[in-house]
C-alpha positions in Angstrom: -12.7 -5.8 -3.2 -14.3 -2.0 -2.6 -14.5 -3.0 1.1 -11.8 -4.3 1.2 -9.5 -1.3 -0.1 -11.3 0.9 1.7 -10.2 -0.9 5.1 -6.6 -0.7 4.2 -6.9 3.1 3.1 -8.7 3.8 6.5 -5.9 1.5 8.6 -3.4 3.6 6.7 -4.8 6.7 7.1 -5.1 5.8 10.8 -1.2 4.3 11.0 1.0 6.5 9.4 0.8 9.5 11.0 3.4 11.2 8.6 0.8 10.7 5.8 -2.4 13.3 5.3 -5.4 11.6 4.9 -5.8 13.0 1.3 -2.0 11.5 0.4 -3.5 8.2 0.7 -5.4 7.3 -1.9 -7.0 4.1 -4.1 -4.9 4.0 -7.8 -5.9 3.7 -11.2 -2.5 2.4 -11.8 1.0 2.7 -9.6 2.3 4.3 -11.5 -0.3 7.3 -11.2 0.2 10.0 -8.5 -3.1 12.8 -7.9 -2.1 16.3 -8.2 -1.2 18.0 -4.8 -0.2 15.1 -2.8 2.6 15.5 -0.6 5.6 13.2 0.3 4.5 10.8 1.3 2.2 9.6 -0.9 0.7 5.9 -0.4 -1.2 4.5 -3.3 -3.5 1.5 -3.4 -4.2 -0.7 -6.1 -6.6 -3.9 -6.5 -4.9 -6.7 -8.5 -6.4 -9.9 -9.9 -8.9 -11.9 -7.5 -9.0 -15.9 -7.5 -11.8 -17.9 -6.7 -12.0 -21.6 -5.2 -15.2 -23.7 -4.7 -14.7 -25.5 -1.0 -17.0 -27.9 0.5 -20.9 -26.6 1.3 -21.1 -24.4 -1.1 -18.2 -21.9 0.5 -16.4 -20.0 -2.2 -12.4 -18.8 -0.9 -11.5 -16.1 -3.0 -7.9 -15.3 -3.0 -7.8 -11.1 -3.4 -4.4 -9.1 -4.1 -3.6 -5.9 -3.2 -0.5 -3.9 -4.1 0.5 -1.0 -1.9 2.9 2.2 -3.8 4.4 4.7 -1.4 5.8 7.6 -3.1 8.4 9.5 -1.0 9.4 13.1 -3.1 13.2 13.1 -4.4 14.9 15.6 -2.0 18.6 13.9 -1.1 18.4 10.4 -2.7 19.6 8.9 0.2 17.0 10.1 2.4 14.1 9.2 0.0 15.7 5.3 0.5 16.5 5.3 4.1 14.2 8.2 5.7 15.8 10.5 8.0 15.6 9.6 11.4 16.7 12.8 13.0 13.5 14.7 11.4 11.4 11.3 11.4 11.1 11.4 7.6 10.0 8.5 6.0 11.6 6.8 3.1 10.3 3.8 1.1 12.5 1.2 3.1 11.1 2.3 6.4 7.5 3.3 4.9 7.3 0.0 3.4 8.1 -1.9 7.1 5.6 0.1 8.5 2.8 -0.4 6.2 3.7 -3.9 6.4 3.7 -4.3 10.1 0.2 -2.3 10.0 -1.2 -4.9 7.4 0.4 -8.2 8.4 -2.6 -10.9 9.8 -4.7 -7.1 9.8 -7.7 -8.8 8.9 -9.4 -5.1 9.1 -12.7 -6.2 10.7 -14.3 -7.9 7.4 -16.2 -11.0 8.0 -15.0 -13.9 6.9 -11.4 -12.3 5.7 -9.3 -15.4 6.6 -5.4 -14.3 5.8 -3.5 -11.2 5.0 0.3 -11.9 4.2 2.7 -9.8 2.4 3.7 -11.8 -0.8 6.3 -10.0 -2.6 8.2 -6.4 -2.8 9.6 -4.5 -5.6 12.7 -3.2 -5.9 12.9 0.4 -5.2 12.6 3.3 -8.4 13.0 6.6 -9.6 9.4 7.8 -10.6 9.2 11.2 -12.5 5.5 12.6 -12.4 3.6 14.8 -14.9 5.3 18.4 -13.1 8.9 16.6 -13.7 9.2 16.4 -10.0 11.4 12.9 -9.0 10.1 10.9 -6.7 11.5 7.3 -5.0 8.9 4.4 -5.1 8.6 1.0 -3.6 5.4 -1.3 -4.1 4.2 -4.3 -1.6 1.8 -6.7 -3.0 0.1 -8.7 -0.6 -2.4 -11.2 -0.7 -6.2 -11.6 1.6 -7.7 -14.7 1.9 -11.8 -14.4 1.9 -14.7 -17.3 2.6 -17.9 -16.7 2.2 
């Protein structure tokens, strides 16, 4: 699982040019945002792992991942949609780019076998520590390992 979420924070990093480096960043919990990240903000979260005995000793495990981008509460709309005339992201459009950049990704990790988007939250208000509103959406997908 570590190398795994470290591939997807470097492949984010790396894709989403709109994001700092230091605004994306492996959770404790999405519902958790570091101080001095700026909009937007991606989190990453491990979620439960599987495991499944195959044939010749080969062990599948089944690993899921949940994604969290936080875009900060400016105009409400905007934080939903994004604004194309600045090329702002919000959590609709952030959420179809993460997803293109992860979709069959199999981030270079031997034996990963799948890596499919299983489900997406509705998107929220989120009000941090500071009081400051911010609009999130969350992607859970799940990778496919043998080993």
């Amino acid at each position: 699982m570590q190398t795994l979420l470290g591939a997807i924070k470097t492949a984010l990093q790396t894709g989403i040019t709109q994001a700092r480096d230091g605004d994306v960043f492996i959770t404790p919990s999405l519902n958790f945002l570091p101080a001095g990240v700026k909009s937007p903000a991606i989190g990453i979260k491990d979620g439960p792992v599987t495991r499944k005995d195959q044939t010749c000793g080969v062990v599948e495990k089944t690993m899921q991942v949940q994604v969290a981008v936080f875009i900060q509460l400016q105009k409400p709309e905007t934080a939903v949609m994004g604004d194309v005339s600045t090329s702002s992201l919000g959590v609709l459009s952030a959420i179809d780019t993460i997803e293109a950049l992860l979709t069959d990704n199999l981030l270079a990790i031997s034996g990963m076998q799948a890596a499919r988007p299983v489900a997406e939250s509705a998107s929220e208000l989120f009000v941090n520590d500071a009081g400051a509103g911010w609009q999130t959406k969350n992607i859970t997908y799940n990778y496919t390992w043998e080993g």
